[in-house]
C-alpha positions as CSV (number, residue, x, y, z in Angstrom):
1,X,0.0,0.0,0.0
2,X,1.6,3.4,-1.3
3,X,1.3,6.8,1.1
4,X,0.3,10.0,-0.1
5,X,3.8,12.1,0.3
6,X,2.7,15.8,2.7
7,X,4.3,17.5,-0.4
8,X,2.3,20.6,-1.5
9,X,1.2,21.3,-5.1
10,X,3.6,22.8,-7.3
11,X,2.3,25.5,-9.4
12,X,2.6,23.5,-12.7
13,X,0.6,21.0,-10.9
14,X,-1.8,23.0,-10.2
15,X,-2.4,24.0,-13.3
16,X,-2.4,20.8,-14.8
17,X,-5.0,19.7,-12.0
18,X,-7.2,22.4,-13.1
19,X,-6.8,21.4,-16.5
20,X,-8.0,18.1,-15.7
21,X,-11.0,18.9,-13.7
22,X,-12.2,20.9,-16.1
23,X,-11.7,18.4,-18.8
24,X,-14.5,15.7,-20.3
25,X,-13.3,13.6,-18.2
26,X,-15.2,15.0,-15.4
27,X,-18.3,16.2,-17.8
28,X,-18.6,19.4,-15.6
29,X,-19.5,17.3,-12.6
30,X,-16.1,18.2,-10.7
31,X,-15.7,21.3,-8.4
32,X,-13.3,24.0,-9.4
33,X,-10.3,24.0,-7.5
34,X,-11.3,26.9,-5.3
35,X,-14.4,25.1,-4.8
36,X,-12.5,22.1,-3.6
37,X,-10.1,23.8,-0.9
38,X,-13.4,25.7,0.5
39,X,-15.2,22.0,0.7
40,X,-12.5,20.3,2.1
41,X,-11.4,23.3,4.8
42,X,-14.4,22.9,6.0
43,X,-14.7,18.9,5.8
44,X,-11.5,19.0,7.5
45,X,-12.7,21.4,10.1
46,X,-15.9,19.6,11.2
47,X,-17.1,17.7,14.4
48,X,-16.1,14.5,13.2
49,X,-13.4,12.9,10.1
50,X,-15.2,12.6,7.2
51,X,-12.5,9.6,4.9
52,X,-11.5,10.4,1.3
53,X,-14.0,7.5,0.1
54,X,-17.1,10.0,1.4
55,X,-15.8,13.5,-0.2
56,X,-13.8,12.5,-2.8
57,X,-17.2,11.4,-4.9
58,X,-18.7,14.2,-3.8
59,X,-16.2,17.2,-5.4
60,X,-15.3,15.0,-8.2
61,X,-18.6,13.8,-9.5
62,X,-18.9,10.5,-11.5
63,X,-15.9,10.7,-13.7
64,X,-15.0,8.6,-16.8
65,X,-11.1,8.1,-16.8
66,X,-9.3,7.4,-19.9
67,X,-6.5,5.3,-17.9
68,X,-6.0,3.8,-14.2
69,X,-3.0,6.1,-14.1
70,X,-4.8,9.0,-14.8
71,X,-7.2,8.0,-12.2
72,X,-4.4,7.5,-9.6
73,X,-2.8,10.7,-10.7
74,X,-6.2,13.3,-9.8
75,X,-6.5,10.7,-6.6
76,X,-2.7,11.6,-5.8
77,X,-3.5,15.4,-6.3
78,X,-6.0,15.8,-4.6
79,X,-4.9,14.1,-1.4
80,X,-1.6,16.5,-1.2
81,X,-3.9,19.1,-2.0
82,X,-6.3,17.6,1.3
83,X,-3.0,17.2,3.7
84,X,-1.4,20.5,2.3
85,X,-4.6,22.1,4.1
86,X,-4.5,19.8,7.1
87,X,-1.3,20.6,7.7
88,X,-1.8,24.6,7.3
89,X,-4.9,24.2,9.5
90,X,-2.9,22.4,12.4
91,X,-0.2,24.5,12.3
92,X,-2.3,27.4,12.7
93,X,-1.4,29.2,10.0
94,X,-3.3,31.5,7.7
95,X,-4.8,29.6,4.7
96,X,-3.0,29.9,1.5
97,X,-6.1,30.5,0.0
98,X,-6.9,29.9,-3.9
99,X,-8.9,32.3,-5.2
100,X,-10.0,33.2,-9.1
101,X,-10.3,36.0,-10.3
102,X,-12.4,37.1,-13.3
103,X,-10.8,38.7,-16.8
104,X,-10.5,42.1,-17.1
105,X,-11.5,42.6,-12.9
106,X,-9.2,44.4,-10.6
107,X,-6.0,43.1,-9.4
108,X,-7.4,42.6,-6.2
109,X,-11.0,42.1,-7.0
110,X,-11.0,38.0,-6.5
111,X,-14.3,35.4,-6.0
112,X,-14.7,35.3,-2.7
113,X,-18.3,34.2,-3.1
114,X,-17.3,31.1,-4.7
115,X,-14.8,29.6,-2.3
116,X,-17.4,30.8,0.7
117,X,-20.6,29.0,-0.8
118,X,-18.2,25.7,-1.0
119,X,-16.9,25.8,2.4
120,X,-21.2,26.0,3.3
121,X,-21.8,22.9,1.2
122,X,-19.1,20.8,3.2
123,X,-20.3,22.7,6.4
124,X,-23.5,21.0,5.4
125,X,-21.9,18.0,4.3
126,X,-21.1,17.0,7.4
127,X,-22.3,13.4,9.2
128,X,-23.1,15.5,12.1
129,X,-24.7,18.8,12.0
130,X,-22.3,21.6,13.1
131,X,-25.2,23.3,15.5
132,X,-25.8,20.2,17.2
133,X,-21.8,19.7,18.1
134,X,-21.2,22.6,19.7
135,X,-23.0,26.2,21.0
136,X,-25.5,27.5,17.7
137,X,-24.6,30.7,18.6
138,X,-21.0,30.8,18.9
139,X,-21.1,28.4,15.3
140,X,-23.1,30.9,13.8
141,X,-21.1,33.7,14.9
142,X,-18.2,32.3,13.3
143,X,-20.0,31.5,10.3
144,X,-21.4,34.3,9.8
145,X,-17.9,36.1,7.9
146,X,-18.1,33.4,5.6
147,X,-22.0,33.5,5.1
148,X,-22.2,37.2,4.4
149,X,-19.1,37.1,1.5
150,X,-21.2,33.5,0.6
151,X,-24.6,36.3,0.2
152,X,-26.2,33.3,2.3
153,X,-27.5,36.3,5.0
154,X,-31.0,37.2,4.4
155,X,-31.0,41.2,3.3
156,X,-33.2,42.0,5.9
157,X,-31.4,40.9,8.6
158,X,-28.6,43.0,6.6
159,X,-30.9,46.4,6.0
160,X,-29.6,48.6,9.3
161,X,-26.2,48.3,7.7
162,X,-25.3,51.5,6.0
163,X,-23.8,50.5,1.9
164,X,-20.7,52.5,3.2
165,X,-20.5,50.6,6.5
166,X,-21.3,46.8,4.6
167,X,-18.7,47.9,2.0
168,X,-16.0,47.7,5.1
169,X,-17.9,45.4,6.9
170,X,-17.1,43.2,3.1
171,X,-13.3,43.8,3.3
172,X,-13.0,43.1,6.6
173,X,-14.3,39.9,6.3
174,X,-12.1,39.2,3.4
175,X,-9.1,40.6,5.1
176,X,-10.4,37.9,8.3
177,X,-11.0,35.0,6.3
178,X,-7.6,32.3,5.9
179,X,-7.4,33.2,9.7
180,X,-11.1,32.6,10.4
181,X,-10.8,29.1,8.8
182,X,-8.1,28.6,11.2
183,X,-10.1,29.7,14.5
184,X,-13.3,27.5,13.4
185,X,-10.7,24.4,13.0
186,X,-9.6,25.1,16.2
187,X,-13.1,25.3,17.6
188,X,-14.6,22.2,16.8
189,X,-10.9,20.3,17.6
190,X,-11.0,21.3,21.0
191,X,-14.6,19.6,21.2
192,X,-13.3,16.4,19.4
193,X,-10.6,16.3,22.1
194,X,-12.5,16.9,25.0
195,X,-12.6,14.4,27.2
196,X,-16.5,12.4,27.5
197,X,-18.4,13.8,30.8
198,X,-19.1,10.0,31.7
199,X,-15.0,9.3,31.5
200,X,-14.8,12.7,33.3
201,X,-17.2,11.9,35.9
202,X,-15.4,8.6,36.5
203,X,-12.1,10.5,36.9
204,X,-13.1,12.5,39.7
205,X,-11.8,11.4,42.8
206,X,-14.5,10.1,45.2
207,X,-15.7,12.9,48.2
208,X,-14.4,12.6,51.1
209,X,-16.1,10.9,54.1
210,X,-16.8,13.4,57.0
211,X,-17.5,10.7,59.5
């Protein structure tokens, strides 16, 4: 049995990657690649490990290889591409992130929206719902970043916002958002980790007797 090697994507192999999901191959069933780092960050970052054999099908559709090798090769990608974000997210370090940016926008005008709304479906592709892992409210608090640049908030619940005051409200939560990812990771870790209140209970030392 072979190992996936922790060595990040090159940027030829990017490319290529890219090439390939948007190929025939894939009959435009495959997620863009900025689709797939939101899905997975978020599949990564969830109350319980959800395998390769559960997401993989679900970014890369149904597709019709031309060769085992080339089937082993997108397989190959995409898990350095899965454990270069694990990695990123453990180490607490701001997400690389891979955003696209539309021809003839500004140099800093990239598709936040995209990326966001992918990181919701693998929020909501998880075995167990996010809200009933942890507190709703802090959850939704730190969703919320991602569901506003995602335009998943309701406009009313958006109209006492001045434009002026949503416009920075908008590029603060851009400016927030590889170290956001980072802070929700660490969120629902520290829940996985925690210690069941049965185990804890049977920790405890037993009271004392007072006579």
């Amino acid at each position: 049995m072979t190992t996936t090697p922790n060595i990040p994507l090159t940027d030829d192999e990017i490319t290529h990657l890219e090439a390939l999901l948007a190929s025939p191959i894939f009959s435009k069933q495959a997620m863009g690649l900025d689709e797939i780092q939101g899905f997975l960050c978020a599949v990564i970052s969830g109350p319980v490990l959800v395998t390769p054999s559960q997401w993989m099908p679900a970014i890369l559709g149904n597709p019709k290889y031309e060769t085992a090798a080339q089937a082993t090769e997108v397989t190959n990608f995409l898990m350095r591409f899965y454990n270069e974000i694990v990695a990123d997210l453990v180490a607490g370090e701001a997400l690389g992130m891979l955003l696209h940016r539309d021809d003839g926008a500004a140099e800093d005008d990239f598709d936040y929206e995209t990326w966001c709304l992918a990181y919701l479906d693998g929020v909501e592709f998880s075995p167990v719902p996010w809200d009933e892992a942890g507190e709703e409210e802090e959850i939704n608090e730190l969703l919320f970043p991602i569901s506003l640049l995602a335009g998943e908030i309701e406009p009313k619940a958006l109209k006492q916002i001045k434009p002026r005051d949503m416009a920075d409200l908008m590029i603060e939560c851009r400016e927030d958002l590889p170290l956001l990812t980072v802070d929700i990771y660490k969120y629902f870790l520290s829940l996985r980790t925690r210690p069941p209140l049965g185990k804890m209970a049977a920790e405890k030392k037993p009271p004392k007797k007072l006579h």
